[in-house]
N, C-alpha and C positions, 0 to 999 in steps of 0.2 A: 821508645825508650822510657823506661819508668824511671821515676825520680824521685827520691825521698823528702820532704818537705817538710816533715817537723811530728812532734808527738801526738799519737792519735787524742791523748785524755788532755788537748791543748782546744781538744772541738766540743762544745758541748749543744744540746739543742739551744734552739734561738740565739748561740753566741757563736759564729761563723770565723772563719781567719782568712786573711788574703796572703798568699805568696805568688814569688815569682817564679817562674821557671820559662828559661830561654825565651828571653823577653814578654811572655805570656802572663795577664795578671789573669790568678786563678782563685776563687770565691771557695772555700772547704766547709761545706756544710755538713750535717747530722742532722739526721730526720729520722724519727722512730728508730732509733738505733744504728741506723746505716749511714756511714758516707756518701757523699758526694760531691764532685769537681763541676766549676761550669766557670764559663767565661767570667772574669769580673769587673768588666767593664760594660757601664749600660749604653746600648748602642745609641742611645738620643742626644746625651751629650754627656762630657766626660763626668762621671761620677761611680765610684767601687761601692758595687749591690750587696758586698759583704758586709757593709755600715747601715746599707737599711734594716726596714723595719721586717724582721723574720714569723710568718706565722704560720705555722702547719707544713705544706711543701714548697707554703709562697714565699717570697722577697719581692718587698717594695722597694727602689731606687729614692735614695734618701732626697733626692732634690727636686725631681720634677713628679715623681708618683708611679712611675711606668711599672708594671710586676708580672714576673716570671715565676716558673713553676720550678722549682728546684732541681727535681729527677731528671727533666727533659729540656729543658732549657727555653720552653717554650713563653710566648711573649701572649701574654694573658691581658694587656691593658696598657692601652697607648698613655703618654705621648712617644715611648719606643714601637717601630714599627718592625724589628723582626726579632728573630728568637737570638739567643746567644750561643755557643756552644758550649757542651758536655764533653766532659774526660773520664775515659777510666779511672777508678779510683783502688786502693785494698789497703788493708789496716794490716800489717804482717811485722809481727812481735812487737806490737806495742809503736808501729812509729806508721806515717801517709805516707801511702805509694802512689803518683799519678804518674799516668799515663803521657808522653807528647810527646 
């Protein structure tokens, strides 16, 4: 089911948003122009990757350092030891459509 979450020109690079959908915290990045959704919570311990520090396709998790690849959700650098997940995303008139 797709869910509408908020205005797309609300995401800009390196300044991410967190929403919720069905109890899901989801991280809305922009990278090189495109969206994208991924889990937002770091699996090592509780802290929203949306707050880190964003650079290029990566996010560092603000507290312990652990960083993920934005596109894939891939886990690039402990002290998280597995990747997060990725959501469907689409920018349709002007507002974020995710996927769950």
């Amino acid at each position: 089911m797709w869910h509408d979450v908020g205005a797309a020109d609300e995401v800009a690079e390196e300044e991410p948003i967190s929403v919720k959908v069905a109890d899901q915290e989801i991280g809305i990045y922009r990278v090189g122009g495109k969206l994208y959704a991924m889990e937002d919570i770091c699996p090592h311990a509780y802290a929203l990757l949306s707050m880190g520090f964003v650079e290029g396709e990566e996010v560092e998790c603000p507290l312990h350092g652990a960083l993920f690849h934005i596109p894939t959700g891939k886990c690039l650098a402990e002290p998280a030891d597995r990747d997060v997940a990725t959501f469907p995303v689409r920018e349709e008139n002007g507002r974020i459509m995710v996927e769950v």
